[in-house]
MARBAFI-453636 format. One record per residue (C-alpha): residue in one letter; x negated, y negated, z negated. Coordinates in nm, 4 decimals. Each point is the difference from the previous one (the first is absolute). Example, Ala and Ser with C-alpha at 12.3 -4.5 7.8 and 13.67 -1.06 7.14 Angstrom:
# residues 2
@banu->A x->-1.2300 y->0.4500 z->-0.7800
@banu->S x->-0.1370 y->-0.3440 z->0.0660
***
This chain:
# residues 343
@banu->X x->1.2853 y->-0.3176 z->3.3533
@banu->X x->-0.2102 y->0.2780 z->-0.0649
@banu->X x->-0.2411 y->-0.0416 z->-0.2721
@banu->X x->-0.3192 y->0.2378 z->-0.0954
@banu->X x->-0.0708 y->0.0682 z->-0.3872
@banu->X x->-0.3265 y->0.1563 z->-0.1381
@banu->X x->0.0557 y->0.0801 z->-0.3657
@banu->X x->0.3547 y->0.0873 z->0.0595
@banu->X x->-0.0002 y->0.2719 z->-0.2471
@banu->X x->-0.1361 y->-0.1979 z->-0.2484
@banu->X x->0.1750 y->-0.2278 z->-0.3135
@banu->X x->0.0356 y->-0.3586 z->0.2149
@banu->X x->0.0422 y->0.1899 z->0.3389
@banu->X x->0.2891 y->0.2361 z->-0.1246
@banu->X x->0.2019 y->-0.3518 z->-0.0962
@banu->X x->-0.0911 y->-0.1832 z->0.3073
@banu->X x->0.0839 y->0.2677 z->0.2967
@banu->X x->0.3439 y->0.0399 z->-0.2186
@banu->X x->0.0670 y->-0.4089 z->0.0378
@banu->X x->-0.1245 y->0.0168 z->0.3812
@banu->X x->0.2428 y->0.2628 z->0.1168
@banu->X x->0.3013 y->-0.1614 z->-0.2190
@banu->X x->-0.0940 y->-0.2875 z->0.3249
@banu->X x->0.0653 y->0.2635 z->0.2585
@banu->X x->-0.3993 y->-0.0140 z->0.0475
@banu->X x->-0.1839 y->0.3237 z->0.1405
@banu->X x->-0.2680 y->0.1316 z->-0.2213
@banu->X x->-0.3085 y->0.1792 z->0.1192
@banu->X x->-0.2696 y->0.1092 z->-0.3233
@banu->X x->-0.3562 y->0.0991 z->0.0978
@banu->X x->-0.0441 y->0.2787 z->-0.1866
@banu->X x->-0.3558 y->0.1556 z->-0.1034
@banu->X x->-0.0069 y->0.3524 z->0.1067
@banu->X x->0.0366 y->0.1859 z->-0.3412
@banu->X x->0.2302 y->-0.2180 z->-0.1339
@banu->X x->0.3720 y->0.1197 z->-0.0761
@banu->X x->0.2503 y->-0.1726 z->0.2251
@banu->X x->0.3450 y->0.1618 z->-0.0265
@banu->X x->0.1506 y->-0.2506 z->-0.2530
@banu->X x->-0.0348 y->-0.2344 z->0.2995
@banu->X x->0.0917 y->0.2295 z->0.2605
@banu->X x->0.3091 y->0.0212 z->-0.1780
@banu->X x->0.0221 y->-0.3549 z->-0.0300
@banu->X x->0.0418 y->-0.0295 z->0.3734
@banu->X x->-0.3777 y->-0.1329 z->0.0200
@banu->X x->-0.2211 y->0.0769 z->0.3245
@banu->X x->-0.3641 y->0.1630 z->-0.1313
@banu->X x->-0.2686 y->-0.0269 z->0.2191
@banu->X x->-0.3047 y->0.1656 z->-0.1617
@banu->X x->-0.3505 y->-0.1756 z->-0.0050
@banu->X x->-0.2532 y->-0.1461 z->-0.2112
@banu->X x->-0.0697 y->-0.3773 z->0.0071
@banu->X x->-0.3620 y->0.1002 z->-0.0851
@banu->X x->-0.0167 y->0.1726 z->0.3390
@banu->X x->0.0988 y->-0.2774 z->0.2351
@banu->X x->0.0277 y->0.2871 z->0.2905
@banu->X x->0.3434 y->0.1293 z->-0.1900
@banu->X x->0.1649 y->-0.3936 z->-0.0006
@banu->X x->0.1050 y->-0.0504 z->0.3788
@banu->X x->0.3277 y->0.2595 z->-0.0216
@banu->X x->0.1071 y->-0.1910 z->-0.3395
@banu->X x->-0.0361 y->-0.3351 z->0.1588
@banu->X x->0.2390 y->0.0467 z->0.3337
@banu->X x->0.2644 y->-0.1936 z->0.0374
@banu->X x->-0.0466 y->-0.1781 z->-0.3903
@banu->X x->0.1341 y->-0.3413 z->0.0024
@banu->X x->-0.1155 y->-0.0436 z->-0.3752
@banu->X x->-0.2507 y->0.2314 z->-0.2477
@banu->X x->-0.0223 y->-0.0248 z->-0.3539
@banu->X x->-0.2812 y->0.0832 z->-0.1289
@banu->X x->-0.0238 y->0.1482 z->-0.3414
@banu->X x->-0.2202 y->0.3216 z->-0.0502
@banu->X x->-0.3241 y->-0.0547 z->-0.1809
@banu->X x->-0.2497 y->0.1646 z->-0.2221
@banu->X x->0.0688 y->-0.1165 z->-0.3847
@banu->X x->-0.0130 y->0.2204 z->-0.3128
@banu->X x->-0.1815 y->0.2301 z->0.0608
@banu->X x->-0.3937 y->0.0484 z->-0.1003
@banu->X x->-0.1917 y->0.0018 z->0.2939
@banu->X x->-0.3012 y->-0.1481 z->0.1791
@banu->X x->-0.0095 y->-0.4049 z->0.1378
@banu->X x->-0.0723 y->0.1572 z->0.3697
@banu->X x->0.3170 y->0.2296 z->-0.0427
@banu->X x->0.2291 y->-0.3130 z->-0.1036
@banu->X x->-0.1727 y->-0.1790 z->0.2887
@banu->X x->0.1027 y->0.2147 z->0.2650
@banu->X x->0.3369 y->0.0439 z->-0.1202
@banu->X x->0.0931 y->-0.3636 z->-0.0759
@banu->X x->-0.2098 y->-0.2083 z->0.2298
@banu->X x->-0.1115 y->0.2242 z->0.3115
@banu->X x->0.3791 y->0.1869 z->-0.0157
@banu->X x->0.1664 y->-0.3718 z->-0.0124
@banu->X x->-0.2830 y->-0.1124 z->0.2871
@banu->X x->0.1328 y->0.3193 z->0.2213
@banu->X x->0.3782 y->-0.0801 z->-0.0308
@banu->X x->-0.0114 y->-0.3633 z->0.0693
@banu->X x->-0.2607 y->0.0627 z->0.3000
@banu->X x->0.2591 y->0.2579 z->0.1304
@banu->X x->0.2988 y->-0.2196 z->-0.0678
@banu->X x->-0.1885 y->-0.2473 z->0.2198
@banu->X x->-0.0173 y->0.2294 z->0.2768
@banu->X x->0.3822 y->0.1646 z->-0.0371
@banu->X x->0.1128 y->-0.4168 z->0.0504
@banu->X x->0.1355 y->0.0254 z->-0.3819
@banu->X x->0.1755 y->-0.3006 z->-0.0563
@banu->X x->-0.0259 y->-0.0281 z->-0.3782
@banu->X x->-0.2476 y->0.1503 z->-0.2704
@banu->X x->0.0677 y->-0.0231 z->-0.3444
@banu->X x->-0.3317 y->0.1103 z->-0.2047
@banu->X x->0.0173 y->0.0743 z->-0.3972
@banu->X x->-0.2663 y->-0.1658 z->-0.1741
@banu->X x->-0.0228 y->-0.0184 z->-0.4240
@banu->X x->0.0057 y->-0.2312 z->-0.2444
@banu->X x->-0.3127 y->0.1304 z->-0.1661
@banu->X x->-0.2293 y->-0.1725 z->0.3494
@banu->X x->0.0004 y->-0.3000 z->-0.2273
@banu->X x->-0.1619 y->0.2035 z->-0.2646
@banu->X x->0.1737 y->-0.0070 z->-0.3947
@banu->X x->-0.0048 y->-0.2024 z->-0.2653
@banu->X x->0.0114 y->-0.3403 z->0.0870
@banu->X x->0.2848 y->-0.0930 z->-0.2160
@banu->X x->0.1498 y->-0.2109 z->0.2098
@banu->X x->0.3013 y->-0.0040 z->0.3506
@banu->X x->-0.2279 y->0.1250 z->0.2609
@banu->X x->0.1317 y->-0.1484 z->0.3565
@banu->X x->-0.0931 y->0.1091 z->0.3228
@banu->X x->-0.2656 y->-0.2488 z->0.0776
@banu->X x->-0.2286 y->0.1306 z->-0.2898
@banu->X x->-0.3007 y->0.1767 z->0.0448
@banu->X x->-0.0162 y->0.3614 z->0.0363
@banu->X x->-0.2259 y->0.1127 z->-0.2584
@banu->X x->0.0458 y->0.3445 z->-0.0426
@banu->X x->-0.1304 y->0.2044 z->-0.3373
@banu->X x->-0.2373 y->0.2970 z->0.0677
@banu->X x->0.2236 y->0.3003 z->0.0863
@banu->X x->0.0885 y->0.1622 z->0.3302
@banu->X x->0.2928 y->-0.0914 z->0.0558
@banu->X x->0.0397 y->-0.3437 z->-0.0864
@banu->X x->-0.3534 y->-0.0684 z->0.2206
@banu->X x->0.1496 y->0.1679 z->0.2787
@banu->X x->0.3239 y->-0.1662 z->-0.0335
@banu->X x->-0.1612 y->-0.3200 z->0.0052
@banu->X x->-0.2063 y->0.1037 z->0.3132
@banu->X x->0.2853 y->0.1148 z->0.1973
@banu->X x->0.2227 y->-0.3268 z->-0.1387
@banu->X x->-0.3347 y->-0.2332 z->0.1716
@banu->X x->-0.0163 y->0.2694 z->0.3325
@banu->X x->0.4125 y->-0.0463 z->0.1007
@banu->X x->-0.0410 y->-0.3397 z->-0.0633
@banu->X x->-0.2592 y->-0.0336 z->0.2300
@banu->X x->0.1519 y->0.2257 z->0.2558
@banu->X x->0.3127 y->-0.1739 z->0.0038
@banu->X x->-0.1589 y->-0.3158 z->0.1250
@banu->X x->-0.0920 y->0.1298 z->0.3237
@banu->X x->0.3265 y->0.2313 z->0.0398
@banu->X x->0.3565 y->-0.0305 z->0.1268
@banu->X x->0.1361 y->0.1751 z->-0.2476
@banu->X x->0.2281 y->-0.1786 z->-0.2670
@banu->X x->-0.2328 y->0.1252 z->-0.3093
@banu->X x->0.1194 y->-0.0455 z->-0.3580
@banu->X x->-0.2154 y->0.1012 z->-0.3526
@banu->X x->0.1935 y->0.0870 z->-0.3031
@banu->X x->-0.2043 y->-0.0182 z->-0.3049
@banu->X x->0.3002 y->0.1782 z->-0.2526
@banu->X x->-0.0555 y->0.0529 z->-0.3812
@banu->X x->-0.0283 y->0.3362 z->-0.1389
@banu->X x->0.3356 y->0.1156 z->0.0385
@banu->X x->0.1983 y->0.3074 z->-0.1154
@banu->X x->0.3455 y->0.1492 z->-0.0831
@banu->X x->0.1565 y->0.2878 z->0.0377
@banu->X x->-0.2283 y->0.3001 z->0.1096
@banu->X x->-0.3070 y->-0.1741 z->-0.0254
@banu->X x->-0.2347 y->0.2191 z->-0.1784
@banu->X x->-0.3012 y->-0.1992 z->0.0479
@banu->X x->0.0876 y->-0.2703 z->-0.2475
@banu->X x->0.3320 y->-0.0200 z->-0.1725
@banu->X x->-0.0244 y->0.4634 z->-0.0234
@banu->X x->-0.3410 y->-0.0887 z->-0.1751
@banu->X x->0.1130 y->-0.2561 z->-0.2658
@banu->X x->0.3005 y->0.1631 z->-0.0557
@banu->X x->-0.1080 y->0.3439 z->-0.0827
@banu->X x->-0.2644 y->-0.2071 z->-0.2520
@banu->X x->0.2647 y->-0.1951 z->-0.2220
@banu->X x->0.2357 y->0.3652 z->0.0313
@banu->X x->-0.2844 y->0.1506 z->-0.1866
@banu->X x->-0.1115 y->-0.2618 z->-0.2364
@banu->X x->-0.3476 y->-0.0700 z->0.1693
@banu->X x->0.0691 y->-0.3429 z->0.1172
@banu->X x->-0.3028 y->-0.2231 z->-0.0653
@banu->X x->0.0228 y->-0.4197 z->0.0380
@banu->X x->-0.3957 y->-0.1191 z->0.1672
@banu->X x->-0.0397 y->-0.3103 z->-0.2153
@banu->X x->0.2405 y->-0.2014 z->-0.0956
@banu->X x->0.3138 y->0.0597 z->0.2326
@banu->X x->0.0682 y->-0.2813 z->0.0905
@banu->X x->-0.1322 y->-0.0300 z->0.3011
@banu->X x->0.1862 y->0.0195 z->0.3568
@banu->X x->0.0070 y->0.2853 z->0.1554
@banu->X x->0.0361 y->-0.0386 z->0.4098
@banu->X x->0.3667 y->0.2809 z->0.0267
@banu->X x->0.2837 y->-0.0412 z->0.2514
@banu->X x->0.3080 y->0.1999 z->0.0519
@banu->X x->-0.0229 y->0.2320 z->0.3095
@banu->X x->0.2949 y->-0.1488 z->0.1996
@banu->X x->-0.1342 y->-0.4029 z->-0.0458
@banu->X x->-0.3062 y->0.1513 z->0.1958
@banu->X x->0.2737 y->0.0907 z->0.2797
@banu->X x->0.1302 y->-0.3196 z->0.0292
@banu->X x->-0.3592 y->-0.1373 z->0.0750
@banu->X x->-0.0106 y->0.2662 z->0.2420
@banu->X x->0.3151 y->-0.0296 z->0.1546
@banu->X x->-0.0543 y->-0.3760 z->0.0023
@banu->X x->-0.3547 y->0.0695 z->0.2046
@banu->X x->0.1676 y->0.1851 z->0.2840
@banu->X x->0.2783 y->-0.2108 z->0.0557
@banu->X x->-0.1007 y->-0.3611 z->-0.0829
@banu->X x->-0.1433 y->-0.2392 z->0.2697
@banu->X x->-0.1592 y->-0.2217 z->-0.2460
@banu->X x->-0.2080 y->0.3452 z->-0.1443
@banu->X x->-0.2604 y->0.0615 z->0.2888
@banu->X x->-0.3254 y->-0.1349 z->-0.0192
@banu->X x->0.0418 y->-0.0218 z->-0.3849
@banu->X x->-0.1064 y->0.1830 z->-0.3144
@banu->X x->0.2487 y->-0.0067 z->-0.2830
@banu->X x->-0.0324 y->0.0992 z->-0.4031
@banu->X x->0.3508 y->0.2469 z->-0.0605
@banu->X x->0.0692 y->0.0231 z->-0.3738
@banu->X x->0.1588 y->-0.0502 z->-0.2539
@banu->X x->-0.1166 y->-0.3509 z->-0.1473
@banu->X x->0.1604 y->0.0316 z->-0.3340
@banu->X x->-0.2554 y->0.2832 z->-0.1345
@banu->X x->0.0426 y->0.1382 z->-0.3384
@banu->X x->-0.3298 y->0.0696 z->-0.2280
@banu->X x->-0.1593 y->0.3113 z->-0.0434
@banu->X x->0.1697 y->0.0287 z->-0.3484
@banu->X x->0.4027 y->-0.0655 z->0.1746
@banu->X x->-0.0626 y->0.2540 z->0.2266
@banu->X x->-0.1221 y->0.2948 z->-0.1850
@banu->X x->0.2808 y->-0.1009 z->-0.2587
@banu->X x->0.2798 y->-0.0093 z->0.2863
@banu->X x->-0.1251 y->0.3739 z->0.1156
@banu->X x->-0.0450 y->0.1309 z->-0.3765
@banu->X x->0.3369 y->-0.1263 z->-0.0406
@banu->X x->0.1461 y->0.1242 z->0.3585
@banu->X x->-0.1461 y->0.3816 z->-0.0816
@banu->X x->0.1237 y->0.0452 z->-0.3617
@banu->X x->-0.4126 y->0.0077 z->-0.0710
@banu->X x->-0.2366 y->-0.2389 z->-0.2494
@banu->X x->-0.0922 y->-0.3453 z->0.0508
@banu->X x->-0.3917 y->-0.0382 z->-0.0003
@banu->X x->-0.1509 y->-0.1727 z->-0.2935
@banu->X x->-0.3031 y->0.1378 z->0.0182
@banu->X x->-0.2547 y->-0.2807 z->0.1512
@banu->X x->-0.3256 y->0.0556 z->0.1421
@banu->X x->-0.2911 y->-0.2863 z->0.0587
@banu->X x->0.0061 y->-0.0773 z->0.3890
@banu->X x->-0.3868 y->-0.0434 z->0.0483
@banu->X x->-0.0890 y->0.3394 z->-0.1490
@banu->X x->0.2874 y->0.1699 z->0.2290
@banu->X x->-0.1415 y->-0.1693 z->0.3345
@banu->X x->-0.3901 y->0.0310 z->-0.0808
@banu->X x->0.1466 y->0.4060 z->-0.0969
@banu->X x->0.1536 y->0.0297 z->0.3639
@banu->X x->-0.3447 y->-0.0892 z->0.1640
@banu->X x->-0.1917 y->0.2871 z->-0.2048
@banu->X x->0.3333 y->0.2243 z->0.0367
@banu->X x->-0.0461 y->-0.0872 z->0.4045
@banu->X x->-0.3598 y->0.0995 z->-0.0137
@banu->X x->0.0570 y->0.2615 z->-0.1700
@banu->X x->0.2549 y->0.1407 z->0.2109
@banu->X x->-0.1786 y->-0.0478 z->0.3220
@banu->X x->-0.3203 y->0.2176 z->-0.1651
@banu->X x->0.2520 y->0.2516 z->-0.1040
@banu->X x->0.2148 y->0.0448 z->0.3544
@banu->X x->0.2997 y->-0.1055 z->-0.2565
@banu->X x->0.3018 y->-0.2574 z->-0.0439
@banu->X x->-0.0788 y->-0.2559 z->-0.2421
@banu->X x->0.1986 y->-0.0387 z->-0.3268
@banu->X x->0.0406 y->-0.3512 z->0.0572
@banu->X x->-0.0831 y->-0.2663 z->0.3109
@banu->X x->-0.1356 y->-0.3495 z->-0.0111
@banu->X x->0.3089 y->-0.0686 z->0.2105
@banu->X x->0.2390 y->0.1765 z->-0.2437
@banu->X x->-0.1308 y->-0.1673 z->-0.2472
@banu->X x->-0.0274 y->-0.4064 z->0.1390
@banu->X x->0.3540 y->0.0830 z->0.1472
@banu->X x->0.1520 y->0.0709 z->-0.3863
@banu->X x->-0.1941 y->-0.1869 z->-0.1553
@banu->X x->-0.0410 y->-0.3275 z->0.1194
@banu->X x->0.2141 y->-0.2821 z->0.1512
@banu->X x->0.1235 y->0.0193 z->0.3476
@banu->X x->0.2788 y->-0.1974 z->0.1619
@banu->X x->0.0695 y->-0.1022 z->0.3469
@banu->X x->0.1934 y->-0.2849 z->0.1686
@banu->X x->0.2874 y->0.0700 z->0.2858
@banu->X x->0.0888 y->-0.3636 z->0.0538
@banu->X x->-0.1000 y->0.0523 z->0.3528
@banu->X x->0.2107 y->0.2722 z->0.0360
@banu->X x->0.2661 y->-0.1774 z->-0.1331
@banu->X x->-0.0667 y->-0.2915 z->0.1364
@banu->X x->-0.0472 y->0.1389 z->0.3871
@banu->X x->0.2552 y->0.3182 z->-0.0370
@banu->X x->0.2139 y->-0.0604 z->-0.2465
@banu->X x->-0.1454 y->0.2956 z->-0.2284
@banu->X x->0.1097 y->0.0381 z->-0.3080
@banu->X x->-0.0356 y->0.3118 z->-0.2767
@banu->X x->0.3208 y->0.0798 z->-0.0579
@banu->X x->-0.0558 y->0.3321 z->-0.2777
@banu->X x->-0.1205 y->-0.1273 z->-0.3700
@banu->X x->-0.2958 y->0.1923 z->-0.0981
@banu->X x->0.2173 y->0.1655 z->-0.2909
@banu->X x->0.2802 y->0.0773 z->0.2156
@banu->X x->-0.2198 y->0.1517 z->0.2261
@banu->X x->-0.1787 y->0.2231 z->-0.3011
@banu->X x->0.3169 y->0.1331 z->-0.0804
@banu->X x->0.1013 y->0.1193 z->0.3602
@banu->X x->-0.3883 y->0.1322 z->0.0449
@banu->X x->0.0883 y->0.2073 z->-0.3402
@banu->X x->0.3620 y->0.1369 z->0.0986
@banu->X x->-0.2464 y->0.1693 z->0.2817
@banu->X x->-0.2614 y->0.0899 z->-0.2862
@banu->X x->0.2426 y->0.1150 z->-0.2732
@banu->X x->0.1813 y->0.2769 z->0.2874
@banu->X x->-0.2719 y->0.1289 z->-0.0026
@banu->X x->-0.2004 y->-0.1139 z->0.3156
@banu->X x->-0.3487 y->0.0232 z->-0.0741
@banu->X x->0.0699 y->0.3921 z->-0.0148
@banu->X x->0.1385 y->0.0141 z->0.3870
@banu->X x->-0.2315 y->0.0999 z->0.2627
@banu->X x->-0.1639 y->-0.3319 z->0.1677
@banu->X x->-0.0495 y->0.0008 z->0.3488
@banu->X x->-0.3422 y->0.0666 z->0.1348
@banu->X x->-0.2288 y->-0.2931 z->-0.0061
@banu->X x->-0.3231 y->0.1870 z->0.1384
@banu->X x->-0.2055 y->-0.1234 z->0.3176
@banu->X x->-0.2503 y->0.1180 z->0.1588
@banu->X x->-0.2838 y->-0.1421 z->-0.2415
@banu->X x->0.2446 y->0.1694 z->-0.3037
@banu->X x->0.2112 y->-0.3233 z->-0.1369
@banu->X x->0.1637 y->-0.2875 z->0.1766
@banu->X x->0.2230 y->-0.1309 z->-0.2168
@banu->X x->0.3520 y->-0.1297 z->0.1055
@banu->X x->0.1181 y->-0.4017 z->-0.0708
***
């Protein structure tokens, strides 16, 4: 079978093409112009270059796919709604329409868990309302998650949406890099309490879902939560990584409300300025309130089941950390509109 990747270079797709070619699959990555690709090419991977922004580049990537998985998006970095729009909903709208006309037969299509917006303190399942908070990315991942779902109802192709927790593990800069480098120097900081949950999975659970999504019959036509169900609170985890990275456990607190009403003047602020915030509204409601989400149906219709423990899963991400990784040179992650970044 082959099978088309965007975001192969990045954290998730790095683990998944690995797991597909152990299958004897063929893997072709679309891969933006600019980007650095000889890690796959010496990986054995086919890169076609294109843009899924530019729906004129998609038709060479698309021959002769039997499955695409589709992972690149726009997260993390600081830059207008229309810009995470075209990336994440009009990009995702090009690739399925031209999957439709290459006779695709399956489409797997990355959604988040953050389309049900945070904080609700409670399992989310599938069947609850998408009510994403007020930042890019989680509205446009919530408009793309309604748009597939619509398109699939009118299309042959077997179309699956994973809506994965925030996942990391080794090489992932974005989240566990971050929180590690904090406890290593002492700066760690607990928003409110701590003991809240906070919505983390280890990398290769998210490749089961995924590897479960291309190969299962019962999968098309569905969306499916892939985490880890057993979340540890804000507190656990930044005590595991302290611990994991020789650095200081946080026992410094600071007052949630004051931290999320800061991130909407630090936003404004930063938008006046041409400048990155110091802190988001969705860095903040993602650390400092309670978010969990059920995979019962996953379990139920795939036989998922996270097989990592969060703090088994810390220590491998910190192995990585501790050798020294957040000092070797990351692969490009630049588009076209100057940040895509990688699932």
């Amino acid at each position: 079978m082959r099978v088309l990747i965007t975001g192969a270079t990045g954290l998730l797709g790095g683990h998944l093409l690995r797991e597909l070619q152990e299958r004897g699959e063929q893997i072709r990555a679309l891969v933006l112009p600019v980007e650095n690709a000889d890690k796959l090419l010496a990986q054995g991977v086919e890169v076609v270059r294109g843009d899924v922004t530019d729906a004129s580049t998609l038709a060479p990537a698309v021959e002769n796919v039997d499955c695409i998985i589709h992972l690149a998006r726009m997260m993390g970095v600081w830059r207008p709604l229309a810009d995470y729009r075209l990336v994440n909903v009009t990009g995702s709208e090009n690739l399925y329409c031209a999957a439709q006309k290459a006779g695709v037969r399956r489409f797997v299509h990355t959604s988040s868990h953050t389309v049900y917006g945070l904080g609700h303190g409670r399992f989310l399942k599938e069947e609850d309302e998408l009510r994403p908070d007020p930042d890019p990315y989680s509205i446009t991942k919530a408009e793309v998650d309604h748009l597939i779902r619509r398109l699939m109802q009118d299309s042959t192709i077997e179309t699956v949406i994973i809506r994965p927790g925030t996942f990391f593990g080794p090489e992932d800069r974005l989240h566990f890099g971050r929180m590690a480098e904090r406890m290593k120097e002492g700066k760690g900081v607990i928003i409110g309490r701590g003991n809240n949950a906070l919505p983390f999975c280890y990398v290769t659970d998210v490749v089961q879902g995924f590897l479960l999504a291309t190969y299962h019959e019962n999968a098309p036509g569905n969306v499916y939560n892939i985490t880890n169900d057993r979340p540890l609170t804000q507190q656990e985890i930044f005590n595991a990584i302290a611990d994991a990275v020789d650095g200081k456990r946080p026992t410094r607190h600071l007052p949630y409300l004051p931290i999320y009403y800061g991130s909407i003047v630090a936003e404004q602020l930063a938008m006046i300025r041409k400048t990155k915030p110091v802190v988001t509204r969705l860095g903040a409601m993602m650390f400092g309130t309670d978010n969990k989400h059920s995979v019962e149906k996953a379990r139920r219709e795939l036989g998922y089941e996270p097989k990592v423990d969060l703090r088994e899963g810390i220590k491998l991400a910190a192995e990585w950390f501790n050798a020294g990784g957040m000092k070797q040179p990351s692969v490009t992650q630049v588009s076209a509109l100057g940040g895509v970044g990688k699932s």
